[in-house]
N, C-alpha and C positions, 0 to 999 in steps of 0.2 A: 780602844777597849771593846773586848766582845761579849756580849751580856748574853748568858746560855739559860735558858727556858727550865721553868723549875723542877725542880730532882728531888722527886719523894724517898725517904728515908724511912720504910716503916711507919706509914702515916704522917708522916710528917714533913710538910712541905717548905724547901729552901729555895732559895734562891742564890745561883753562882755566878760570879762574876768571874771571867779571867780575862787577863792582862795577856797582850801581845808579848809582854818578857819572862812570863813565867811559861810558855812553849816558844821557846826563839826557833826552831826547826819545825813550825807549824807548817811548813809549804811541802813539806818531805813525807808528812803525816796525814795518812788516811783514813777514813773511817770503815770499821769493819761488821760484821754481823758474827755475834757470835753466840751459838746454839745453847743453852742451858738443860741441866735436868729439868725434868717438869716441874712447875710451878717454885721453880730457886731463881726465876730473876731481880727482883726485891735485895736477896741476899748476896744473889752476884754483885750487882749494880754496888751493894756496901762494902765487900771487898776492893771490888776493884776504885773504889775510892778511898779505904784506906789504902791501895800500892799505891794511889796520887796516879792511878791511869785515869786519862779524860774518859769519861764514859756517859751514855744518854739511854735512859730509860724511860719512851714516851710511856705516859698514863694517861685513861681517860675514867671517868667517874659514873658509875652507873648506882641505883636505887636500889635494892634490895628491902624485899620486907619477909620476916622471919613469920612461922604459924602465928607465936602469940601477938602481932601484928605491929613490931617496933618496926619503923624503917630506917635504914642506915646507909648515908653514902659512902661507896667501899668503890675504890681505886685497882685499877687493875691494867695489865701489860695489855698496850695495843696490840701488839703483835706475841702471844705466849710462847715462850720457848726461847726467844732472842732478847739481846740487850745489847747494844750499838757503843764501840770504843775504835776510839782515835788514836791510832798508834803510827811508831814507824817500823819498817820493818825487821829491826833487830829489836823490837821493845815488844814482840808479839808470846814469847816464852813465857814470861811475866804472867801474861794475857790465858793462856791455856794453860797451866801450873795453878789457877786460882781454885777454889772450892766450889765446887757446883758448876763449872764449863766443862762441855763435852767435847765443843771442836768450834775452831773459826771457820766460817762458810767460805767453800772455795769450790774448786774445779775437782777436787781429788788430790791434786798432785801441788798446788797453792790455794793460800789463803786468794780471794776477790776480794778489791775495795768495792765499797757499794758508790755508784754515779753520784759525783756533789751534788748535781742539781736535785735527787730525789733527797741528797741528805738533807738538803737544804731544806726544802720544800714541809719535809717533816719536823726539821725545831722550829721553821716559823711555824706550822700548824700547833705543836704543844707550847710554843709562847703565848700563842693568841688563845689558846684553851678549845679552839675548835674542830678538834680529833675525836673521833668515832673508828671502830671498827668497821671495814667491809671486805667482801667477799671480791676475789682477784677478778678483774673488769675482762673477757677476751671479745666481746663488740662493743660500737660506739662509736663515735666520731672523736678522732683522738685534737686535743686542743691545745692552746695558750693563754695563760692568764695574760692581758697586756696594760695592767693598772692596779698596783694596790701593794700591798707586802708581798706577794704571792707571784708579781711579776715575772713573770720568762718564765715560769713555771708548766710543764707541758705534763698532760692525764687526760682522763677521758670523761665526758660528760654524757651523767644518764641523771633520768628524772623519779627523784622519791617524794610521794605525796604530793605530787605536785609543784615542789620546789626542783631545782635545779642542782647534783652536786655533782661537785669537781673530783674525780678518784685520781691518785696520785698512786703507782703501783712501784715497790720497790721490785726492780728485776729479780735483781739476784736472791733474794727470799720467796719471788712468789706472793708478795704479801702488799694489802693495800687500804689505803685509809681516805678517807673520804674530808671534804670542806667544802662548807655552803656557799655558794656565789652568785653572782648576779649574772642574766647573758648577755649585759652591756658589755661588761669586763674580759668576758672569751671571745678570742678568735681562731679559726684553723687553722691550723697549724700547716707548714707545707713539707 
């Protein structure tokens, strides 16, 4: 059984389980990136789970306080503009025919799967809750997580406040998310 990282619904936070039998053709199936109107991935993410398309909307949770000075935690797309499904590739119609998709990220000419290991790397980071936005990493000494959930996991390490974080960049978007770690745990990668 594979336990998928929770999926905000309009505020409202579930938790999905799926079953190895209810995708029997999981090994044929990819995961893709696919581009949204602005600010529609919330409502993508709903569609595409009533088609019953596997789909992942990492969130992370920031403060907000309004003039008259209420503060409110308000959840928001790690990455804005995208929202990540698991298709195969005759189930991708489906997928771009939905309300508020503009296109699957690809080359021009095909959709691109996005690299498991990055997809990976990203539901463990929104299982464990420690996903932050950052900025796409192009120096640094690029690494290996070699202990922990995060294992085999390869990003680049640079230092904020003092702490140590691990950036994990998805290629194909351009796009990259950050997790705190220790520097017992990294090693360089070769």
């Amino acid at each position: 059984m594979l336990v998928i990282p929770p999926v905000s619904d309009r505020g409202v936070t579930k938790l999905r389980v799926e079953a190895s039998a209810v995708h029997p053709n999981a090994s044929k199936k990819k995961w893709y990136a696919v581009y949204t109107a602005p600010r529609h991935e919330k409502f993508v993410q709903a569609q595409l789970t009533a088609k019953q398309i596997q789909s992942f909307l990492p969130l992370y949770t920031n403060v907000r306080r309004w003039k008259n000075g209420v503060r409110r935690e308000i959840q928001f797309p790690l990455f804005p503009g995208y929202v990540f499904v698991c298709v195969d590739t005759n189930e991708r119609l489906p997928v771009v025919q939905t309300t508020g998709v503009l296109y699957i990220v690809g080359n021009g000419t095909a959709p691109l799967p996005i690299d498991d290991q990055e997809m990976h790397a990203l539901r463990l980071g929104a299982q464990c809750e420690s996903l932050s936005p950052h900025p796409s990493v192009s120096a640094g000494d690029t690494v290996c997580i070699k202990r922990g959930p995060f294992q085999g996991v390869r990003g680049h390490v640079q230092r904020d406040r003092g702490n140590l974080t691990f950036v994990v960049t998805i290629q194909l978007i351009q796009k990259s998310f950050a997790i705190g770690v220790q520097a017992c745990d990294l090693e360089l990668a070769g």
